[in-house]
N, C-alpha and C positions, 0 to 999 in steps of 0.2 A: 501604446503611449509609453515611452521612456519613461525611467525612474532617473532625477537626478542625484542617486546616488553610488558613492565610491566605490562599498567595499564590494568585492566580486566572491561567484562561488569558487572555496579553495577545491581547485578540480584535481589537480594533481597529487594533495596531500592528502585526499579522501579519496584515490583510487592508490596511494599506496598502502593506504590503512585496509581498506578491501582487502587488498592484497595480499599482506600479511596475515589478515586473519583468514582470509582463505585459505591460504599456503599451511597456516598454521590444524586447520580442521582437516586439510587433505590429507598433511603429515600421518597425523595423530591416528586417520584409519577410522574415526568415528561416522562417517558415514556410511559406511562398509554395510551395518546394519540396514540402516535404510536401503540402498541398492538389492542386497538379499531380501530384503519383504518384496519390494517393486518385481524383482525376477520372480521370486512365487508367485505374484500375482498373475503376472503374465502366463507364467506354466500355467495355474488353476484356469485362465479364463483361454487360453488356447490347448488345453489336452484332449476335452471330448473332440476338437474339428482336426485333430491333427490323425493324419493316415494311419490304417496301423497295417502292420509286414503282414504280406497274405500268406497262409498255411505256418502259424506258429502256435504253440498249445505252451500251457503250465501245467508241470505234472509234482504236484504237494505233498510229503512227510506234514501231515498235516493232524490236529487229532483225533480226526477219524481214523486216517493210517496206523498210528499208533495206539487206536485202542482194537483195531481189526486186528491186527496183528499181534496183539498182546491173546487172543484167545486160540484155542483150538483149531488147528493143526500143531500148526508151529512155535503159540507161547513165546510170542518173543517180547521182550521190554528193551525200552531205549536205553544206548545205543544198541541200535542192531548190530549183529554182524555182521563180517566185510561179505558173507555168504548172501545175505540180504538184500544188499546193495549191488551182487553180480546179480542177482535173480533181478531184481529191479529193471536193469539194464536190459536182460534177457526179453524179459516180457513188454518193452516198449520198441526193443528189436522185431520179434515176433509179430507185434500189431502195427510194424509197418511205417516207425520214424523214418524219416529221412537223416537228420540229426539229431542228435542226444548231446546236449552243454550240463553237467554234473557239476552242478555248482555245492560241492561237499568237496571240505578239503581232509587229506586222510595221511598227516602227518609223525600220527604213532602206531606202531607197530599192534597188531592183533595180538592175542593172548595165545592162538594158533597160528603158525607160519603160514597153514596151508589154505589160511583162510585171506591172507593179502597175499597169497598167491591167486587163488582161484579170483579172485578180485581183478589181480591187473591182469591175469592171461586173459580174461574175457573182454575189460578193457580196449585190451592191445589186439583182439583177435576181431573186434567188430569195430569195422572202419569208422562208423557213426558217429561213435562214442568220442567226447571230448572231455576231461576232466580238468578241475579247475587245481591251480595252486598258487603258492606267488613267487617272486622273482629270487631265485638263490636256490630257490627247493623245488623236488619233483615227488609226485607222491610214494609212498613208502611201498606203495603195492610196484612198483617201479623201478627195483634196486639196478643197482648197475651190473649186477652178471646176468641181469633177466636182459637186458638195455642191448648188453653186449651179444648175448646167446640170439636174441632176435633185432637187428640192429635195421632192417629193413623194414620194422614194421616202426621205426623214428625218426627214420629220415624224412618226413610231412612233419615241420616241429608242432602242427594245429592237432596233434595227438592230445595236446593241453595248453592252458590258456592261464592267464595270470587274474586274477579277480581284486586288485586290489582297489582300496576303498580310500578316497580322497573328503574328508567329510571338512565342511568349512568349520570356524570358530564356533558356529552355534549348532554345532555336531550334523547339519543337515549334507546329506552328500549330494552334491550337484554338478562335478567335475567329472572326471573319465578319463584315462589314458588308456586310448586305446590300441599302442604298440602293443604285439603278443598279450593280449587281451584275452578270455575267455571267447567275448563276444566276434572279436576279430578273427578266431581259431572255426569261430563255427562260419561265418563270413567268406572266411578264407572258400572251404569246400565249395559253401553252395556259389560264388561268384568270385574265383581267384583273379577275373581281371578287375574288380570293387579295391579301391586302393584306402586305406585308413590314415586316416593323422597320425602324425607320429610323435605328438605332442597335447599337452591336456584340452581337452571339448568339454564344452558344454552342453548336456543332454537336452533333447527336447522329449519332454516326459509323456508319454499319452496315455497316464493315469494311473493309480495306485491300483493295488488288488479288486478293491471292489467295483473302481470306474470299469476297470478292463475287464469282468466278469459282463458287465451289463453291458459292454460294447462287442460282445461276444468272440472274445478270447476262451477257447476253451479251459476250464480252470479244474485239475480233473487230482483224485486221491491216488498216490501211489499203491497204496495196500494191494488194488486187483492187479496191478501189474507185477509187485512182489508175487504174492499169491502165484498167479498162471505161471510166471517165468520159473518159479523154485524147482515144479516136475520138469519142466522142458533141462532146465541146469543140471536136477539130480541124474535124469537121463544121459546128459553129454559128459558129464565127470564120468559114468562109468564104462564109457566107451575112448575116455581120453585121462587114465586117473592120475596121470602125471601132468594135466594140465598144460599138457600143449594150446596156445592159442590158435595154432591153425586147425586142431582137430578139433578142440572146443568149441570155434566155430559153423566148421562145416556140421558138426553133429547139433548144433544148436539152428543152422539152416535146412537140414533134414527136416525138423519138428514142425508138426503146421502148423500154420500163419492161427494167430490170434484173430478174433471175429466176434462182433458186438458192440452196441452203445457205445461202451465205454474207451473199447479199443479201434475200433471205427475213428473218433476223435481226432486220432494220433497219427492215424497212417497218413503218410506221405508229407509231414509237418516239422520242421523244426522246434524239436521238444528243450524247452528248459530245465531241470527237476532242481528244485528245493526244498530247504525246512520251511515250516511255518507250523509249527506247535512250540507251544512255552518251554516244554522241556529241552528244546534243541537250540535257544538262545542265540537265534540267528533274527535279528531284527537291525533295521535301521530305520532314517528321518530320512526323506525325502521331500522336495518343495510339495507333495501334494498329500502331505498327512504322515503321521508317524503312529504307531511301530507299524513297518512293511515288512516283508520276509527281502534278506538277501537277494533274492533271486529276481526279485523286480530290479534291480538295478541291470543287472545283467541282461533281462528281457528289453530294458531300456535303451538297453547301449546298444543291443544287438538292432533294433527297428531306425535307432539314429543313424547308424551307420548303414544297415543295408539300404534305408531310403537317399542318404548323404544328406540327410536336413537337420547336423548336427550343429551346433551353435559359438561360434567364433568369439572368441570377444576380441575387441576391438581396442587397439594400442592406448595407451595411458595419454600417449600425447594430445588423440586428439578429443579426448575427455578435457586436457586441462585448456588447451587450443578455446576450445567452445566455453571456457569458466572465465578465460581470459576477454573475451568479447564483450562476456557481461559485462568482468571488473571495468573494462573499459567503457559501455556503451551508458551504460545508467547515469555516471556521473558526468557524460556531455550532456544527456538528454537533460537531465537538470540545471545543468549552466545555464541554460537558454528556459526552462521552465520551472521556475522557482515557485508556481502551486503547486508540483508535484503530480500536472497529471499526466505530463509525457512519461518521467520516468513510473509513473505506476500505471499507465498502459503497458509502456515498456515491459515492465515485470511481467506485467498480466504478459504478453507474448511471449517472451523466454522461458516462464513456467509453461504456459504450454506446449511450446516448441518442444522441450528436454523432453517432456514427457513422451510428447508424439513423436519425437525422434525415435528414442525408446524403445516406444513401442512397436513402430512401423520395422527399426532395424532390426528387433526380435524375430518378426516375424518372416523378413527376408534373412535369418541366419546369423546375427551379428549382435553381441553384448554389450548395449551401451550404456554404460550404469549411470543415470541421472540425479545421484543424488547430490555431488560435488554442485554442476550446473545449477541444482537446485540451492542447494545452502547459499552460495555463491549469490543468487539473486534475492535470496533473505537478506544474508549478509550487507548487499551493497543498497538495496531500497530501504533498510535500517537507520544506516552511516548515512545516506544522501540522503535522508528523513533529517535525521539530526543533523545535517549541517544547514538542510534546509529552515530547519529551525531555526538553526543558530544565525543564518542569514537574516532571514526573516524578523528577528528580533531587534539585530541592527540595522535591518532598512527601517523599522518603526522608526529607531533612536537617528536614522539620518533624517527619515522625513521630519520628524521634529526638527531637528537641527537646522535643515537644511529651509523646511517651509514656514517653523516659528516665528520667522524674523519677518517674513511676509504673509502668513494669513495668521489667523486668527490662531491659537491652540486648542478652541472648541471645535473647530473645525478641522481641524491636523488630529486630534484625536477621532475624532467620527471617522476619516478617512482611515487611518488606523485601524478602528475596528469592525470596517466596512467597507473594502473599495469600492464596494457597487454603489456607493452612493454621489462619486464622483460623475456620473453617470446625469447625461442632458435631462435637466426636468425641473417642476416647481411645482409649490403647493400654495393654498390660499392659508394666510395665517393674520390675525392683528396684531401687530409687533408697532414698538416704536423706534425714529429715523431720528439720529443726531446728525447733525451738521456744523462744522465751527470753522471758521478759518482765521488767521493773523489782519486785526483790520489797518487799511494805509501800507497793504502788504508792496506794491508799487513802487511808493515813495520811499518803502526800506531798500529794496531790491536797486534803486536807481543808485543809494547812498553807498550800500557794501559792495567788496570786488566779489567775483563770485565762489570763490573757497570760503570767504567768510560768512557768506549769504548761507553757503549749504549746512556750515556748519552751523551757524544760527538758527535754520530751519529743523534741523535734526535737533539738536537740544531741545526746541519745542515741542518736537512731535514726541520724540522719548517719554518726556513728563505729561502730556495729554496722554498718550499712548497707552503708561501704566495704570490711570483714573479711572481710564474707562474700561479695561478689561478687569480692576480693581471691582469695580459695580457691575459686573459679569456681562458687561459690552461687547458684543464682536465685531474688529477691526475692520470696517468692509476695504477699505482703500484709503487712501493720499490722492488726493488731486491736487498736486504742486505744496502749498502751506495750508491745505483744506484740508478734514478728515470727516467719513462717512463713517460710521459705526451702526449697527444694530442690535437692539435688546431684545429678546425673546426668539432667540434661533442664531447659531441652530440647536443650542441648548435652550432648554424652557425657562423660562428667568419668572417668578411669581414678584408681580409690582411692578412690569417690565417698564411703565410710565412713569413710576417715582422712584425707579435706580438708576434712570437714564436722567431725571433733573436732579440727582445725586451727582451723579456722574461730572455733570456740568457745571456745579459748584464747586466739586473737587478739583475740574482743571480751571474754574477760573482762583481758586487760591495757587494750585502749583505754580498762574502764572505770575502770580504777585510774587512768589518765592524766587522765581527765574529771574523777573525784571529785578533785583533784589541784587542777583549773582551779574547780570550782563550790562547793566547800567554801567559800571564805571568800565565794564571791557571794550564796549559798543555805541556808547555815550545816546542809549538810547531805551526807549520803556515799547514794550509794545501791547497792544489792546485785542481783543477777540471777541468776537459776534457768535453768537450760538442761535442754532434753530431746530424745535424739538415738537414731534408732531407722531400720535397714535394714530394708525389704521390698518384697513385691511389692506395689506400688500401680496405680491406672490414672490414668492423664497423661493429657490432652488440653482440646481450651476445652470447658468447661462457663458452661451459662444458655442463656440465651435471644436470639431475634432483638437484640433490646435492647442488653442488655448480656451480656458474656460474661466468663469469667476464664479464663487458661491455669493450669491447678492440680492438685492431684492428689488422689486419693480411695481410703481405704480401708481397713482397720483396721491397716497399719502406720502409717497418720497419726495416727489417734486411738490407738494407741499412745506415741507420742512427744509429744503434748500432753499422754496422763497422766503421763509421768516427769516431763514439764517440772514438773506440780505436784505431782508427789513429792515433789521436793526439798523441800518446806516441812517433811513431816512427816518427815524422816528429814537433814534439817537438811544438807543436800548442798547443792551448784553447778551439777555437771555431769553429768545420769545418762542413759546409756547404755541400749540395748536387746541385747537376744543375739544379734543376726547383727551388729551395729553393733561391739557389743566384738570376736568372733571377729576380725572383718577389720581391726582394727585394733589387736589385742595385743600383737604383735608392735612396734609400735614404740610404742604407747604405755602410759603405769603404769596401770595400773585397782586398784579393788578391789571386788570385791563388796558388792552393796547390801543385797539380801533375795532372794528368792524372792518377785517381787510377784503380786499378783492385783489389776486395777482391778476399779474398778466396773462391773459389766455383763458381767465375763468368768466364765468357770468355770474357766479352767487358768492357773496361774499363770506366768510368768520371769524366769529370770532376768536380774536388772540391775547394770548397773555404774556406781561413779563415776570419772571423770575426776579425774588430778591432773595432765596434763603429758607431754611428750616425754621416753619413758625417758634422751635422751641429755644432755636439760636438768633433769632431777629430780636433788637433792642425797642423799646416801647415806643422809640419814635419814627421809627420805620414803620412797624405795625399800624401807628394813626396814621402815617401817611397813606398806606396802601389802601387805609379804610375808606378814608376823605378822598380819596382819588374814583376809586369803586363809585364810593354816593355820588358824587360830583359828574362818574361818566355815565351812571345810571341814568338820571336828570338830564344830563345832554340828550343821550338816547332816545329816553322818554318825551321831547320836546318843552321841556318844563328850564327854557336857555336861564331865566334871571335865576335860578335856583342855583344854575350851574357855575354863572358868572361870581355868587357870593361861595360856592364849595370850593372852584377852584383856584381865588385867591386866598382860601386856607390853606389849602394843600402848596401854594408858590412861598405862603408864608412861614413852610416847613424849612422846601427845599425850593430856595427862590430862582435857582439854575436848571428848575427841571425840563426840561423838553417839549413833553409832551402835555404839560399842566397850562403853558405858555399860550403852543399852540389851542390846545380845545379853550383857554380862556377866550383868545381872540375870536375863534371861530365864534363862540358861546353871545359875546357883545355884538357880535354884527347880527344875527339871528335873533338877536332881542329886538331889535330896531329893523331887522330885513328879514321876515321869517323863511322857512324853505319854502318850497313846495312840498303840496300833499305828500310827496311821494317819496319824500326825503328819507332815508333810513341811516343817515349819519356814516356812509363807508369812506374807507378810504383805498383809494384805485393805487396801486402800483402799477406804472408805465413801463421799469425795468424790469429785468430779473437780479 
């Protein structure tokens, strides 16, 4: 069902205000936060199902390492020496690494030269070995006449790898570069045709220290491996004491293979070694918990890259592409649905989209930070809320406007604040029906042209019009100079029988005021019939999809349209029904009319006229009404010569009265011609 009203949703000023304030939240980088919690989320809830690289171990400076090796033999305390760190090497050589990634970086000089020498000759002399540093620097065990003197053993630059650390705003490291990388150096060896990014990734994590302990990564102490490697080192120093790497190592590949648990682990494995004791202040944040030791990164990067299921992210544009559809789609969907629930289905589906976008591109490789999308759809069911509002508050102020003038205001407000009451249906209520129209309406209508006619009738209806929603009537319609009204619905009116012959008083003085005003304009007075009648009626809209009316229906209504045209034949103003008078006698003068029967009934009622508020009627009104009462009593009663002496008192009042005339004559012949038995004094109405 159309609204007939004007204003429209402002659709264009409310996607550029979106707009801005989107553009202005994108700017600013505050959602940034949000997209980093979502990517944790995702690492945490896909790390334990993501693959992990077959045959790779961690080998820990851990503080068991550092309290083993703080005792007997050797007495060492942190930092080791660079002697500790070749024995290291030694001993993960020996038990059979495939690779060694040394993520220690070892950029000041020893206290003894020949201590960062024996360091890089072994280094340089076991292929395995990869050492970490960063970009500009090469480690000190490393100098450039060692570089130059063995210049064959650098030409593979995957001799060392860069480790450096890209950690976001909120210190957690989640990026990668992994050109000449640590991870891409050990990559390199074990699969040189595996090609890396050359630009930053994002890692797919498969779990802190302790996930990947219980997802069985070997997770193993340095110390034995110090330990075993240190004789096999002391050995090959004194058969090479100048530290050649090619004798260092053949003399360290003479020495047998390491063998056990421990060393078992490691053979044939690409080994990572790093810190993880407090004293070696090597920790970082990572999306899946923090402090980790360094060297989980670089175990990370290395499993991203050797599987290639590293993580992309995906161009800014088509973040903002997807924010722009919202800005745009919300505020159609609300042009067309100004309850709000297209556009907050809507919502509902773009938040979940974003999200399962999201989620599904994480999982096939791809970065799609959802949190822009999401503000975005806050943002725009916020603003299209509130204009929805603001709509909404002016369609009230049009319906008023617009349907004030033709229903009722009791009824423009219920719909107001309840459309569903507009809705096909009726209730049973007892309410009272006015009925009034212009009497000799015909012979005005023949006399004015018809501009003058309308405006004539309009003036009329205006001043009836205010009386009776004055005495809390509502308006049911016009039928031409007629008007229907009803009291007690669709607000509850208390009295609703004696506001409605309030009502009736009031518009027959407005009309005395009116003839007042149009007599010398019109050179004419005009008169009105009223008819007023309580009962049970059924109330509710009636018609069709179409059109509908809020009205009432049922033989108390066509009751009180026939007294309204009683009045003609029994020469009245204001006649009354029998539950109407009952509830209303008390405070007002009535008199009895007839015993009426319309047309179409079989039982007749009685009815009453209206003269006034007993407290505003003059004393001879009041005897008249009484004398007419006793007089039609006595009629009724068949007691005619009683009647014949009351009602030439009551002629003797008002010797023009109508109805006094009549029952006298009827009252004389009845004296002299009784009825029959079965007389009960009605009066039949032929017309309507």
């Amino acid at each position: 069902m159309s609204h007939p009203v004007a204003v429209k949703f402002r659709t264009a000023p409310t996607m550029l205000l979106i707009a801005l304030a989107v553009g202005l939240l994108g700017l600013s980088g505050m959602m940034d936060r949000t997209d980093r919690w979502w990517y944790d989320q995702l690492q945490s809830l896909g790390a334990s199902r993501t693959p992990l690289p077959p045959d790779s171990a961690l080998v820990l400076i851990d503080e068991h390492s550092l309290a083993a090796m703080s005792e007997s033999p050797l007495r060492m305390r942190w930092p080791w020496p660079r002697a500790a760190f070749a024995a290291l090497l030694v001993g993960l050589h020996k038990a059979g690494s495939e690779q060694i990634a040394l993520d220690l970086i070892f950029f000041e000089h020893s206290a003894a030269a020949e201590q960062d020498l024996l360091l890089g000759a072994v280094a340089a002399g076991l292929p395995e070995v990869r050492l970490a540093t960063v970009p500009g620097r090469l480690p000190v065990v490393w100098p450039d006449d060692f570089r130059q003197q063995y210049p064959e053993l650098f030409n593979d630059r995957t001799k060392w790898g860069f480790v450096r650390s890209q950690p976001d705003p909120d210190s957690v490291i989640r990026g990668y570069l992994p050109a000449n990388s640590l991870a891409e150096s050990v990559l390199g060896t074990a699969n040189a045709a595996r090609a890396s990014p050359s630009t930053p990734i994002l890692l797919r994590w498969r779990g802190n220290l302790e996930q990947l302990r219980n997802r069985g990564v070997p997770m193993l102490s340095a110390a034995p491996f110090v330990a075993a490697g240190w004789d096999i080192l002391d050995q090959a120093t004194q058969s090479s004491p100048d530290f050649n790497p090619y004798a260092l190592a053949r003399a360290i590949d003479a020495a047998p293979s390491l063998k056990g648990d421990g060393f078992d682990l490691v053979r044939g494995k690409t080994v990572f070694v790093g810190a993880n004791a407090a004293a070696t202040f090597d920790s970082i944040a990572t999306p899946l918990g923090a402090p980790e030791p360094g060297v989980i990164l670089q175990w990370n990067a290395f499993a991203s890259l050797h599987a290639g299921d590293f993580i992309s992210k995906l161009p800014d544009v088509l973040i903002w592409t997807f924010t722009l559809l919202i800005i745009i789609a919300l505020p159609v969907a609300a042009r067309s649905d100004i309850n709000l629930r297209r556009p907050a289905l809507l919502s509902a589906a773009m938040l979940v989209s974003a999200i399962l976008v999201s989620g599904g591109l994480f999982l096939a490789g791809y970065w799609f930070a959802p949190g822009l999308p999401v503000a975005a759809t806050v943002i725009a069911l916020t603003l299209v809320t509130m204009e929805s509002l603001r709509l909404e508050r002016v369609r009230k102020q049009e319906i008023q406007g617009w349907f004030g003038a033709y229903v009722s205001p009791a009824v423009v407000d219920r719909l107001v604040a309840d459309p569903n009451a507009i809705e096909l249906g009726g209730e049973l209520k007892e309410l009272t029906i006015l009925f009034s129209d212009i009497a000799g309406f015909t012979t005005i209508s023949e006399k004015l042209p018809a501009a003058e006619l309308v405006t004539l009738i309009n003036r009329f209806l205006e001043t009836q019009t205010e009386r009776i929603i004055d005495r809390g009537g509502y308006l049911d319609k016009y039928i031409g100079d007629a008007i229907m009204a009803v009291f007690g619905s669709p607000e509850p009116l208390e009295n609703h029988a004696l506001e409605a012959c309030r009502a009736a008083l009031a518009c027959r003085a407005a009309l005395e005021a009116l003839n007042d005003e149009i007599e010398p304009e019109f050179g004419m007075r005009l008169g009105m019939r009223t008819g007023i009648n309580t009962g049970d009626v059924v109330v509710g809209n009636v018609g069709s999809t179409r059109k509908r009316n809020y009205t009432v229906l049922g033989d108390a209504v066509n009751l009180a349209s026939r007294l309204e045209g009683a009045n003609k034949q029994t020469d009245t103003h204001i006649m009354l029904g029998p539950k109407t008078a009952a509830q209303a006698r008390e405070s007002m003068l009535l008199r009895p009319v007839a015993r009426l029967q319309v047309k179409g009934k079989t039982e007749a009622v009685e009815v009453f006229e209206l003269f006034g508020e007993r407290e505003n009627c003059d004393a001879e009104t009041i005897r008249f009404a009484e004398l007419f009462s006793a007089a039609f009593d006595a009629y009724c009663q068949r007691d005619f010569s009683r009647a014949v002496t009351l009602f030439r008192d009551v002629l003797a009042i008002r010797p023009g009265d109508h109805l006094g005339s009549h029952y006298l004559e009827q009252a004389h012949q009845f004296v002299s011609s009784p009825p029959e038995p079965g007389w009960q004094g009605v009066l039949k109405l032929e017309t309507k």
